[in-house]
C-alpha positions as a LaTeX table, in Angstrom:
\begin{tabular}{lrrr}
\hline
Residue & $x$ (\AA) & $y$ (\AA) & $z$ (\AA) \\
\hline
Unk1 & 0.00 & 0.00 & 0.00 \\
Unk2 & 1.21 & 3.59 & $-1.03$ \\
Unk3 & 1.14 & 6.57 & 1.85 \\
Unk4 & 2.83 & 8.87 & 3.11 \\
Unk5 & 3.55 & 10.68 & 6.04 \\
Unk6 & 1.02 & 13.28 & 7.25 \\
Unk7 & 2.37 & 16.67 & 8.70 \\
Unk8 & 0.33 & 18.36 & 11.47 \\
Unk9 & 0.87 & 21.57 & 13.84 \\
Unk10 & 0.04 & 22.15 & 17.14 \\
Unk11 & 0.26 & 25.65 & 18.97 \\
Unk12 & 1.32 & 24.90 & 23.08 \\
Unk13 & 1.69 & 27.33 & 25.47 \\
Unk14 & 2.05 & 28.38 & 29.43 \\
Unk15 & 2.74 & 30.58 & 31.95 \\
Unk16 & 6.23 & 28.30 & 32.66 \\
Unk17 & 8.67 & 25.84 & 31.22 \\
Unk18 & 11.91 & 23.79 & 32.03 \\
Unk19 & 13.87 & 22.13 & 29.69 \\
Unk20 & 16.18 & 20.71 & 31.99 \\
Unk21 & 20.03 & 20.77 & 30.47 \\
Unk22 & 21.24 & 17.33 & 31.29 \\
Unk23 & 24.58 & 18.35 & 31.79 \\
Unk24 & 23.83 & 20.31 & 35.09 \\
Unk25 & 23.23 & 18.44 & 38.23 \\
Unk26 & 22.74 & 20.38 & 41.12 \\
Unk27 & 19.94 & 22.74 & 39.88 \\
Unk28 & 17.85 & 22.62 & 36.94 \\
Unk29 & 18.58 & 24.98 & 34.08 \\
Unk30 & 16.42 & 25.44 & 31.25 \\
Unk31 & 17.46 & 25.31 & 27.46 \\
Unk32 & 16.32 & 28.30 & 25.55 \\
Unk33 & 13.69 & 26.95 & 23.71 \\
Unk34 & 11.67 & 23.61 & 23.91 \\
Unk35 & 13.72 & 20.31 & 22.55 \\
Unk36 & 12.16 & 18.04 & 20.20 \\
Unk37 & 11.81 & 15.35 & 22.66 \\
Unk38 & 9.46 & 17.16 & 25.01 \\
Unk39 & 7.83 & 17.91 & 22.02 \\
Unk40 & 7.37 & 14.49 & 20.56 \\
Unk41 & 5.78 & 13.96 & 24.23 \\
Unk42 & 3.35 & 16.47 & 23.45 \\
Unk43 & 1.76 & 15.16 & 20.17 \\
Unk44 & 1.82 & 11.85 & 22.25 \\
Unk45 & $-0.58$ & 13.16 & 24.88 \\
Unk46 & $-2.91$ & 13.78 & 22.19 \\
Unk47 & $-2.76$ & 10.44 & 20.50 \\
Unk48 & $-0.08$ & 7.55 & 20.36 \\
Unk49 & 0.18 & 4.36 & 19.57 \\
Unk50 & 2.40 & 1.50 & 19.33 \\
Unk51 & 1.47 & 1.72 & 15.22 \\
Unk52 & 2.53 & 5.10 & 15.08 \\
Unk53 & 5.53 & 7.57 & 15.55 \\
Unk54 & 6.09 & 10.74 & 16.23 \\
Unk55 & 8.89 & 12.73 & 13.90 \\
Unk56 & 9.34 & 16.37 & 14.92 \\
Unk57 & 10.51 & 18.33 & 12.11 \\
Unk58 & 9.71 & 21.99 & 12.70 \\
Unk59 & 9.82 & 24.36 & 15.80 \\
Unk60 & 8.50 & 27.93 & 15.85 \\
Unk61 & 8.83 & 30.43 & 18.34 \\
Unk62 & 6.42 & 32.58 & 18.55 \\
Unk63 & 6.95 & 34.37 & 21.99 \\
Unk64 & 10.58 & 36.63 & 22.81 \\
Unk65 & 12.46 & 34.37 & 25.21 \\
Unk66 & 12.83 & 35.04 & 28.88 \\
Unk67 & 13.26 & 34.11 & 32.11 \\
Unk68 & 12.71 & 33.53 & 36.16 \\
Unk69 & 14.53 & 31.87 & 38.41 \\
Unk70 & 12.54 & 30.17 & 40.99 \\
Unk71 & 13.40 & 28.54 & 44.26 \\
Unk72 & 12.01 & 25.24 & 45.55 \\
Unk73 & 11.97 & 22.27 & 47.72 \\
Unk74 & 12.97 & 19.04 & 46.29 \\
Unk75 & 12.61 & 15.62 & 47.65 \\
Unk76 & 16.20 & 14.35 & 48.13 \\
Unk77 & 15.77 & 11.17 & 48.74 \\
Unk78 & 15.65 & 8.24 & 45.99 \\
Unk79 & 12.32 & 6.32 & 46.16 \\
Unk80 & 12.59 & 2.71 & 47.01 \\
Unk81 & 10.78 & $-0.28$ & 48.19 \\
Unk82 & 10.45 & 1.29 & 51.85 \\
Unk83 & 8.37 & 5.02 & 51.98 \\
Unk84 & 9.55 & 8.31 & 52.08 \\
Unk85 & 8.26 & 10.64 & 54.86 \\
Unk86 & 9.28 & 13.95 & 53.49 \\
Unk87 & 8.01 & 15.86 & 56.76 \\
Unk88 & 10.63 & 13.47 & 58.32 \\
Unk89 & 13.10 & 15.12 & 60.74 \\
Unk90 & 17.12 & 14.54 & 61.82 \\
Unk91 & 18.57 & 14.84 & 65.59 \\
Unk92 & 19.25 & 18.82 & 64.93 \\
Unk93 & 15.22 & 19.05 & 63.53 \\
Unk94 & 16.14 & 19.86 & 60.11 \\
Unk95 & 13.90 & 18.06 & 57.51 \\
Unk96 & 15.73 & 14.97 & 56.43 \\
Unk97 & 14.62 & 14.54 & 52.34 \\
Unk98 & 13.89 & 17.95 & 51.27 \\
Unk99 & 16.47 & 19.74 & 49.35 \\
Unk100 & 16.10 & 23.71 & 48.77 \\
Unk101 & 17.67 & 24.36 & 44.82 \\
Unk102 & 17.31 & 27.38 & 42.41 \\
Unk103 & 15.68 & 26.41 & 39.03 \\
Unk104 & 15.95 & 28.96 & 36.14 \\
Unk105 & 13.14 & 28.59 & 33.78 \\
Unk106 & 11.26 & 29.95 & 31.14 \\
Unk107 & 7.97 & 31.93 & 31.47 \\
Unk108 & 5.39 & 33.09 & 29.63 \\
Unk109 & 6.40 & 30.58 & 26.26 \\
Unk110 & 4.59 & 29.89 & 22.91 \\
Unk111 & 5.73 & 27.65 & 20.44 \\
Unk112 & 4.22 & 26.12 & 17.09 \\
Unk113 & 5.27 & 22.65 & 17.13 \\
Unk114 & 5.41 & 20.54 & 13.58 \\
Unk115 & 5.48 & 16.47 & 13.08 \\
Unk116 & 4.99 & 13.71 & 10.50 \\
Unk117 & 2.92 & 11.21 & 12.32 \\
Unk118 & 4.83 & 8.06 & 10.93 \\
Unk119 & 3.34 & 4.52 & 10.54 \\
Unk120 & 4.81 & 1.52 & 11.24 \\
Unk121 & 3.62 & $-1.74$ & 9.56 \\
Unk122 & 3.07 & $-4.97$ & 11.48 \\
Unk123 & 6.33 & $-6.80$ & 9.86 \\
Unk124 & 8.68 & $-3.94$ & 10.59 \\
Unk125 & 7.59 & $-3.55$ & 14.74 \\
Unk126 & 9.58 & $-6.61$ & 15.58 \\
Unk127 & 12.43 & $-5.59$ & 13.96 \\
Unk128 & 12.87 & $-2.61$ & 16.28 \\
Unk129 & 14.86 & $-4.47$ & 18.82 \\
Unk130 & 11.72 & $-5.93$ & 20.08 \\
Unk131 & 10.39 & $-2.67$ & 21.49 \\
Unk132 & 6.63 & $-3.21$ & 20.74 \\
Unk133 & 7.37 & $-7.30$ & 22.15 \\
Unk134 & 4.44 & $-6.56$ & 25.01 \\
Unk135 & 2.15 & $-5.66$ & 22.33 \\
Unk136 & 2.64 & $-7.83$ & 20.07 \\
Unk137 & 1.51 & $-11.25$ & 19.13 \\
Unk138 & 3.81 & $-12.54$ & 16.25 \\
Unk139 & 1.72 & $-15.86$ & 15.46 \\
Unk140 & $-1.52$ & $-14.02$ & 15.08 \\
Unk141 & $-0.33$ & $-10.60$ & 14.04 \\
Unk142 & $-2.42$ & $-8.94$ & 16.44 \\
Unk143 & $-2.14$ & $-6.75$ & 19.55 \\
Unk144 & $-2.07$ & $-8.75$ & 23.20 \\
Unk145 & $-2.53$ & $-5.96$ & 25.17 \\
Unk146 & $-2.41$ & $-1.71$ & 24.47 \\
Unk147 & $-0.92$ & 0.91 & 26.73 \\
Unk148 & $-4.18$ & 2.89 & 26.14 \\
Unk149 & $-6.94$ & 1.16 & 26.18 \\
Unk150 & $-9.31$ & 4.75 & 26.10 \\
Unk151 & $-8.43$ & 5.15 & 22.70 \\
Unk152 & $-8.75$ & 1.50 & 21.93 \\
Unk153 & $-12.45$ & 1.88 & 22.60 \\
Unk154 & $-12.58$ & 4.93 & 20.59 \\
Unk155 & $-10.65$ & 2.63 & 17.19 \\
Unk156 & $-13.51$ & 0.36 & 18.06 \\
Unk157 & $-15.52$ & 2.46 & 17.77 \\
Unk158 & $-14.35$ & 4.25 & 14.70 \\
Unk159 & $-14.11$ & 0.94 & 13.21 \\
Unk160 & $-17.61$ & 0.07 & 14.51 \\
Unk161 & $-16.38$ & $-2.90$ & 15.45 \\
Unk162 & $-16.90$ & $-5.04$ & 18.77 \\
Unk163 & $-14.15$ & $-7.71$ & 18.83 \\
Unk164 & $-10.97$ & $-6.58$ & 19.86 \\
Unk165 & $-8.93$ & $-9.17$ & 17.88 \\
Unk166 & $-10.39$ & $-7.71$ & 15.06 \\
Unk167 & $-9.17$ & $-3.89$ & 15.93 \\
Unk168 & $-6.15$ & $-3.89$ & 13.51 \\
Unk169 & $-6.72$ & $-6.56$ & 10.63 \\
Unk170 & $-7.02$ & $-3.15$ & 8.34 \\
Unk171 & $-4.72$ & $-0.82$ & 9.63 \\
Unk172 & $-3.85$ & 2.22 & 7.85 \\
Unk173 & $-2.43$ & 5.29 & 8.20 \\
Unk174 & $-5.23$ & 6.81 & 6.92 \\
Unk175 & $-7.06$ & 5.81 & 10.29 \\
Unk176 & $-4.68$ & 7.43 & 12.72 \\
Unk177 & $-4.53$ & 10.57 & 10.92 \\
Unk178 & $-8.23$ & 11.08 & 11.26 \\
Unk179 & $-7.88$ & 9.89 & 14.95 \\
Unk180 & $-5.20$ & 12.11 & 16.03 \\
Unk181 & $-7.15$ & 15.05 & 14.22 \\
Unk182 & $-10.60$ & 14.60 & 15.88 \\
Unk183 & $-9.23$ & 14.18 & 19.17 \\
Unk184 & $-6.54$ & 17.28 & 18.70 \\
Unk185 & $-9.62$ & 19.31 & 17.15 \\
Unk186 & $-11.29$ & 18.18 & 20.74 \\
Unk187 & $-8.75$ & 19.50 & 23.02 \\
Unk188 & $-8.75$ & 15.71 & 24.26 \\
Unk189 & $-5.51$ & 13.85 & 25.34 \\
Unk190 & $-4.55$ & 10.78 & 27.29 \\
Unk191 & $-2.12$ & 12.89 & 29.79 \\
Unk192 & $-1.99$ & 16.45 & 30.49 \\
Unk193 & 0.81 & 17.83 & 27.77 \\
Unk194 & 3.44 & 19.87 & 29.86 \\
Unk195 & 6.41 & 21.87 & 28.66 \\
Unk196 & 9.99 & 19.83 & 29.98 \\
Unk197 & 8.49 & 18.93 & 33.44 \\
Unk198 & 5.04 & 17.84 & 35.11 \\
Unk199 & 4.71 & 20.95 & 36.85 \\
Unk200 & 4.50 & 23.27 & 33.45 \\
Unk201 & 1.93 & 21.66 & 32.08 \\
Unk202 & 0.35 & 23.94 & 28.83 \\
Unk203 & $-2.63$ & 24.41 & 26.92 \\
Unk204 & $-2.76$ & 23.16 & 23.40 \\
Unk205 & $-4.36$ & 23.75 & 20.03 \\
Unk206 & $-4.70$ & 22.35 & 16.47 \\
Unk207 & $-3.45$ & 24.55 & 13.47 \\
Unk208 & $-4.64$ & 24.17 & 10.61 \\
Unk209 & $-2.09$ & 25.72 & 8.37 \\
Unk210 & $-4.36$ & 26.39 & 5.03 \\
Unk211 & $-7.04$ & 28.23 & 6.81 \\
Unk212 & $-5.83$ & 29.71 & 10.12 \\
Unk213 & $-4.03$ & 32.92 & 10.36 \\
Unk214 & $-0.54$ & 32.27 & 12.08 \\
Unk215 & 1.13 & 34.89 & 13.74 \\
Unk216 & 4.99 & 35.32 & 12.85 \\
Unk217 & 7.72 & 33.89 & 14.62 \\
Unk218 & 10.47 & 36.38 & 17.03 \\
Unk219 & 12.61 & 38.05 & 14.42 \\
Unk220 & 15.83 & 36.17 & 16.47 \\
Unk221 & 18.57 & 34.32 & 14.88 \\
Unk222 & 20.77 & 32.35 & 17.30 \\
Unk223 & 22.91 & 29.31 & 17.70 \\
Unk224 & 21.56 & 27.79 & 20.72 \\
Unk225 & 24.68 & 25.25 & 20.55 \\
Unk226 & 24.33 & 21.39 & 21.25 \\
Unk227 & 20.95 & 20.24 & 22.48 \\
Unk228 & 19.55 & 17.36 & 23.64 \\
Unk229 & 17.06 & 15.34 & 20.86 \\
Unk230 & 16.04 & 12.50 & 22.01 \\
Unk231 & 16.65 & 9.12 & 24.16 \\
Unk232 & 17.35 & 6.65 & 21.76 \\
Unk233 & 14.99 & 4.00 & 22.92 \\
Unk234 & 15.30 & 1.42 & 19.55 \\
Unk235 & 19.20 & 1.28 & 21.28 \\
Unk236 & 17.83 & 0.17 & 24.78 \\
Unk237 & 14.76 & 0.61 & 26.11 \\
Unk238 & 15.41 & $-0.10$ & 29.75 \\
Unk239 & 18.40 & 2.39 & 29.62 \\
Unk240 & 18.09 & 4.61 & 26.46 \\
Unk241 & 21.50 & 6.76 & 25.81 \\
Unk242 & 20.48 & 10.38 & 24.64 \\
Unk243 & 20.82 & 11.80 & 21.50 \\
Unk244 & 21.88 & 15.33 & 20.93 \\
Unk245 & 22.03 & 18.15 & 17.66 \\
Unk246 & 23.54 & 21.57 & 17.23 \\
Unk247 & 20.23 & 23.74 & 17.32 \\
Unk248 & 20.16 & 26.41 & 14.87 \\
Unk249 & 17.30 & 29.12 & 15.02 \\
Unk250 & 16.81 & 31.45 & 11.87 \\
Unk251 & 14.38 & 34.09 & 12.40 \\
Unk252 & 12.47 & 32.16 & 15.19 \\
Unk253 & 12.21 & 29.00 & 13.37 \\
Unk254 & 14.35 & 25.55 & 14.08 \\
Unk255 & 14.55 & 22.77 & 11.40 \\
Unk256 & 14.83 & 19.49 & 13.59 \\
Unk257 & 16.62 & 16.83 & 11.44 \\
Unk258 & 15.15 & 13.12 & 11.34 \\
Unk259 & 16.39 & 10.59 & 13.95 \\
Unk260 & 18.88 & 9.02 & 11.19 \\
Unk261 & 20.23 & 12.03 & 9.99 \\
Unk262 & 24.53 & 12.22 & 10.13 \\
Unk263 & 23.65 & 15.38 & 12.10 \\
Unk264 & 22.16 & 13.57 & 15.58 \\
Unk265 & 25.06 & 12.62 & 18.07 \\
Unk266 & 24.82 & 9.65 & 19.76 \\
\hline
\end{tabular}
């Protein structure tokens, strides 16, 4: 079966964002602008599945970067199979897991976000180092199990269809286009979409680049230097080593190159 790769745009935005440089420790520091892998987790609040991925190719800013620093308690302790009391107090009565850091972030962001939603046919998922394995049943070329079943329901019922082993005997990406569209259109999502970290979670919006009026990107050119892309998950996914590009951004707009491009470091 011909296809090809649909394009779609979403406008995000909030009062706050982190996109925590993995190179400093001690306190978080933001990059200057959002990196494609927190947006990639966007577009999958809105829809994923184990059929699909999600290639970021395009990121506009549309709002002048700045900043605030703000200063917070963190839990310092690393959760394990006993609790952690975090009102819980030493000999001197100083609170044993909280740690007080500095976090410099970004405030008041908008950014127009642009990716292919890719599809992956059934013979090519277990060649990805077995990443979809839980999913998968190889004999009968069907699902076992999905990681969302709300938006199973919803294929069901798109498919009007009752049996689940029957979900996926005419997938298409065709389908998950229209899927990812109505619920987008909707506002709906399966988590709350948030800009680098939980806290900064954003508001979100469909474009529709043909008939919506788009305001311009910040007249900024910069070389925002080597940032992270993505955690290469096909590689391991217990223990994913990061990817990172040099980020260029002309006139308020950064071209993100595909995953296999010679530009990605690994």
């Amino acid at each position: 079966m011909e296809y090809y790769d649909k394009e779609f745009c979403l406008e995000v935005w909030g009062p706050i964002a982190c996109f925590t440089r993995p190179e400093l420790k001690v306190e978080r520091v933001s990059y200057d602008v959002i990196t494609p892998s927190a947006a990639r987790a966007i577009f999958e609040a809105v829809f994923w599945k184990p059929a699909i991925h999600w290639q970021v190719t395009k990121i506009e800013v549309l709002n002048p970067i700045k900043w605030t620093s703000v200063k917070r308690n963190e839990v310092g302790a690393v959760a394990s199979k006993n609790p952690i009391f975090i009102d819980e107090v030493d000999n001197k009565g100083k609170l044993k897991n909280r740690q007080q850091k500095n976090t410099l972030m970004l405030r008041n962001v908008r950014y127009r976000l642009w990716a292919k939603l890719e599809f992956i046919p059934m013979r090519k998922r277990n060649e990805m180092n077995n990443k979809f394995s839980r999913w998968l049943n190889p004999d009968l070329e069907t699902y076992k199990e999905s990681r969302n079943p709300l938006i199973d329901y919803e294929e069901a019922d798109y498919l009007q269809m009752d049996e689940v082993n029957h979900l996926r005997k005419d997938e298409n990406p065709g389908k998950y286009n229209a899927m990812f569209e109505r619920r987008a259109s909707k506002g709906q999502c399966f988590t709350q979409p948030y800009l680098g970290t939980r806290e900064c979670s954003c508001s979100f919006r469909l474009v529709n680049p043909v008939t919506d009026k788009l305001d311009d990107p910040i007249n900024e050119t910069r070389d925002l230097g080597i940032m992270l892309y993505d955690m290469d998950f096909e590689a391991d996914i217990n223990n994913p080593p990061a990817m990172f590009y040099r980020a260029k951004m002309e006139n308020g707009v950064i071209i993100v190159p595909p995953k296999d491009c010679e530009e990605i470091l690994k």
